[in-house]
Each structure stands twice: as C-alpha cells, then as structure tokens.
N, C-alpha and C positions, 0 to 999 in steps of 0.2 A: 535377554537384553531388552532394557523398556523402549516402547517407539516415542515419539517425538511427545504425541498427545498426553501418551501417559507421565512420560517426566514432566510435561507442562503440570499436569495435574497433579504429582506428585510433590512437585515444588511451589506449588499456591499455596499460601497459609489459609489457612479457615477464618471463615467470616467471623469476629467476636459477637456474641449473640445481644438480642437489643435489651439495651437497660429498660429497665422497669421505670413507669412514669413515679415520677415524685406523687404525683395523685393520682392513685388508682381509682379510675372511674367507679368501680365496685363498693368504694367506700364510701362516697358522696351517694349514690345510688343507695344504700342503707339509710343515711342521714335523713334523705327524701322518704323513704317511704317510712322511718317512725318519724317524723314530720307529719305527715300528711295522716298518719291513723291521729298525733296530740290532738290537732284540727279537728277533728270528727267526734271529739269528748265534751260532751255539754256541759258534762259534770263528774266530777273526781274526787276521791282526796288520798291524800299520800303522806307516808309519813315518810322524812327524812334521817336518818343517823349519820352524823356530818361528822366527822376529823378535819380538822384545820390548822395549818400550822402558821403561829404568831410570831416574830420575829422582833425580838428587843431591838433597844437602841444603842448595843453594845455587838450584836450579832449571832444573839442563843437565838435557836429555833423553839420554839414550845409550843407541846400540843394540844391542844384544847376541842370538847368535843362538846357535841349539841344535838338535839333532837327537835325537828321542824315538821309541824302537821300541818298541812294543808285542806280546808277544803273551798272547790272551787266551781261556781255557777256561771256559765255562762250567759251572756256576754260582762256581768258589768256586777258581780257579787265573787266575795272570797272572806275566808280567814286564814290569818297566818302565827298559830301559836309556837313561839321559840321559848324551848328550855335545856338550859346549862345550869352549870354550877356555879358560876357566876353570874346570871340573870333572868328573867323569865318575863316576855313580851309578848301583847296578843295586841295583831294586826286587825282592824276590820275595816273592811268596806261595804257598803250596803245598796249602791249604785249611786249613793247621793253624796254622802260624806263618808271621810278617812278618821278613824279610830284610834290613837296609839295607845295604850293599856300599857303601864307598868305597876303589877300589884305589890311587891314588896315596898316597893317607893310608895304607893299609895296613889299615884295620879293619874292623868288620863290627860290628851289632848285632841281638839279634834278639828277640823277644817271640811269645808265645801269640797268635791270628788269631781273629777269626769264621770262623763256614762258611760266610761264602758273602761276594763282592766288594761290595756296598755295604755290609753293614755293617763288611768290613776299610777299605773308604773311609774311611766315620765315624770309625772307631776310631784313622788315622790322622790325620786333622784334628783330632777331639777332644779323643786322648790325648799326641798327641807334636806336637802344631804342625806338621804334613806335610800338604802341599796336591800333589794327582800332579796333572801338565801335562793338561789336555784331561778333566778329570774329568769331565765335564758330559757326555763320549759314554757315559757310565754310568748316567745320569741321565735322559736325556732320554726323554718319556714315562713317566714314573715320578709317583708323589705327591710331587706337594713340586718340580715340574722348574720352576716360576715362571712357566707358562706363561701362565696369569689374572691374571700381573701384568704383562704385555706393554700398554704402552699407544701404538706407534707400530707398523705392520709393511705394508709394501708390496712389490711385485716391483719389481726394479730393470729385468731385463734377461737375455739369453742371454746364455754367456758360454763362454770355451773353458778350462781350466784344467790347462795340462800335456798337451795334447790330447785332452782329453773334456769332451764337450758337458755342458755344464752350465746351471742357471739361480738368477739371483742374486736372495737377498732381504735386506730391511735390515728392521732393527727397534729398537723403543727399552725397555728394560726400567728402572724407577730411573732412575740414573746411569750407565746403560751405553748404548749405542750398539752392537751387532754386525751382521753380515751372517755369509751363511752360502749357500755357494756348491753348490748339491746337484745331484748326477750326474740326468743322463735315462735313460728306462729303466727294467727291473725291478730294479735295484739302486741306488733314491736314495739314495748315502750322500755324506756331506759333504764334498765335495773340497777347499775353502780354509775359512776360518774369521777371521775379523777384528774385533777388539774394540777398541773406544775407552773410556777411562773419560773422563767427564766431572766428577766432583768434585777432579780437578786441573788448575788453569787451564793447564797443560800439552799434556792432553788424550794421554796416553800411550795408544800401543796395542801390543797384542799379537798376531803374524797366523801362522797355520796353512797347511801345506799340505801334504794328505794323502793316499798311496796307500796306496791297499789291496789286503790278500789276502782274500776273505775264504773259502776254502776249505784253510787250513794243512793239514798232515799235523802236527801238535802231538805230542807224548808226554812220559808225567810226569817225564820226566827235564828237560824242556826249564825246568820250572818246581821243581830242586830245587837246594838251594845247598850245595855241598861248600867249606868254607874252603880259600882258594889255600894254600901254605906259606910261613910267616911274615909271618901277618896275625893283628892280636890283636884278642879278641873284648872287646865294651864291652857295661855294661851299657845297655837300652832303656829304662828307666823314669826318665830324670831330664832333665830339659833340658839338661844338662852334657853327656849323652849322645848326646842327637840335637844338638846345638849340633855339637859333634866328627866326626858321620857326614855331615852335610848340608853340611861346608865345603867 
C-alpha cells in the first residue's frame, strides 16, 4: 500500500516541458557572425543564379530566372551585371558617378554618386526607383538591417549546397518568410538565399544561389564605364529616363 508521500507524487501530473522560444537565440547568433566575417571583405565578387517568381495581374505565378555578377570594392566601388532572357543590365559605380548600361537598347544613363556604397544604395532606391538584386548583403549588420524585428528563427538542418557544407536557418520577419543557407568554417558566407512573401495569397518566392570569391585581384578599371560606340546617353533624373534604362 502507497504512504501518503508517495500517492501525493503519484498523483501530480508532470510538469509540461518549456516551449521553445519563437527565436532561437542560436539563430540570430549565426546571422551575427556571417555578418560580422561580410564586414571584414574589402573586396569580393559573386555570382548569383536567382529564381524568381512574377505574379500576373490575373494571378499565374511565373518563373523567371537570372544570373547577377557582382564585383565589389570597398568602401565606395562596385559593378552589377544582370543577365536574363529578357534583359541584360550593367550597373557601375566608380565612387563618383552611377552608371546604368542597357546594351541591347543601346543606351546608358548616368548621374553624380555618394562616396561610398550604402548611401549610392539609398540614393538609387530613393532617387530613381532602383532596387539592385541581393541588396541586403550590404546591409546586413548594419543599423536599420531589421534584425529586432525578426519574430520567428530556428535551425533547420545541415545541408550541402553545390558541394559545401552548410547549415540552414529559417526565419519569419513581417510578411516575409526567408532561410538562409551559411557556409561552415571561417568563411560563413551565405551560399543559398530563399524568400517567400507572404502578403500574396500566392506566396511568391525568390531563391539565390551563391558563389563566391572573396579574394578578387579588382582594379579601378574594372569598375569604370567607357560608352560602347553608338550608344546614346539619356538623361538620369526623370522616370522617363530610368523607365527607358531599366527595360
């Protein structure tokens, strides 16, 4: 027959064990440290193979894909060549002035820069409605990267991507959904990239997948723009203008 103590303990239900935080410190703790190696890259370049999904105005999904090279000087030099089937664009900046190149069009536009690459970022979102592919490897680590507004983020899993070891995380920021696939090693840098938006019942995404240099032999020629012959130069400062560069 049980004594008192024991039927007490017999009849306590067991503690439910503690939920897991919606943000697993472990995963933010990743973000930080390939953050903190992008930081440390004076110079890079990488090429992207981008999947993207376009969404009519009927509501088809369609996939459309692209290939983005980067190369990139710190502080205040980059090019950004985009090619698809539909378009092919070369970004330059040379610390002084922004570039836009569109060679099948024939034309070129060009405007006055900041000194230095985020705020020729800004200046391009700001001033001409220009968003560059993977901006966010500029960003990250930085004020203002949305990091404290991450309200979902756990590890997924190892993972191999192109043959290197990697390890996958997912997270929820808003209305986004991404992962983000980071090398092992003393070189975390982000090997795949995958983003779902959630405010279209859609659920369109966009996926990255990245190799890297990140020891270029770069020089400022790599980053200056000589007009081909018989390309005409438009002006930068009107929407009519970057309407025309960006088709």
């Amino acid at each position: 027959m049980a004594g008192p103590i024991q039927a007490a303990a017999q009849s306590t239900p067991a503690k439910p064990a503690a939920a897991a935080p919606a943000v697993d410190p472990a995963s933010i703790k990743a973000l930080e440290t390939m953050s903190a190696y992008l930081r440390t890259l004076n110079a890079f370049e990488l090429k992207a193979d981008i999947v993207a999904d376009e969404v009519t105005d009927d509501g088809r999904k369609l996939q459309l894909g692209s290939t983005v090279t980067y190369k990139v000087r710190k502080p205040s030099q980059f090019t950004i060549d985009t090619v698809s089937d539909r378009k092919v664009r070369k970004l330059y900046y040379d610390g002084k002035q922004i570039t836009l190149y569109a060679p099948k069009v024939g034309v070129y536009a060009q405007a006055p820069a900041p000194p230095t690459i985020r705020a020729t970022l800004d200046a391009l979102h700001d001033e001409y409605d220009i968003d560059v592919p993977l901006e966010d490897l500029f960003r990250w680590g930085e004020p203002g990267d949305d990091r404290d507004k991450i309200t979902k983020g756990f590890y997924v899993g190892p993972a191999r991507i192109n043959g290197v070891e990697t390890d996958q995380y997912a997270y929820t920021t808003g209305d986004v959904d991404w992962q983000v696939w980071i090398e092992r090693g003393d070189k975390p840098v982000p090997r795949k990239i995958v983003i779902t938006s959630l405010f279209d019942e859609t659920d369109p995404q966009f996926s990255a997948n990245l190799d890297w240099n990140t020891a270029p032999g770069l020089k400022d020629a790599d980053f200056a723009f000589t007009p081909p012959p018989n390309t005409s130069s438009i002006k930068f400062a009107n929407s009519a203008a970057t309407t025309a560069a960006t088709k």
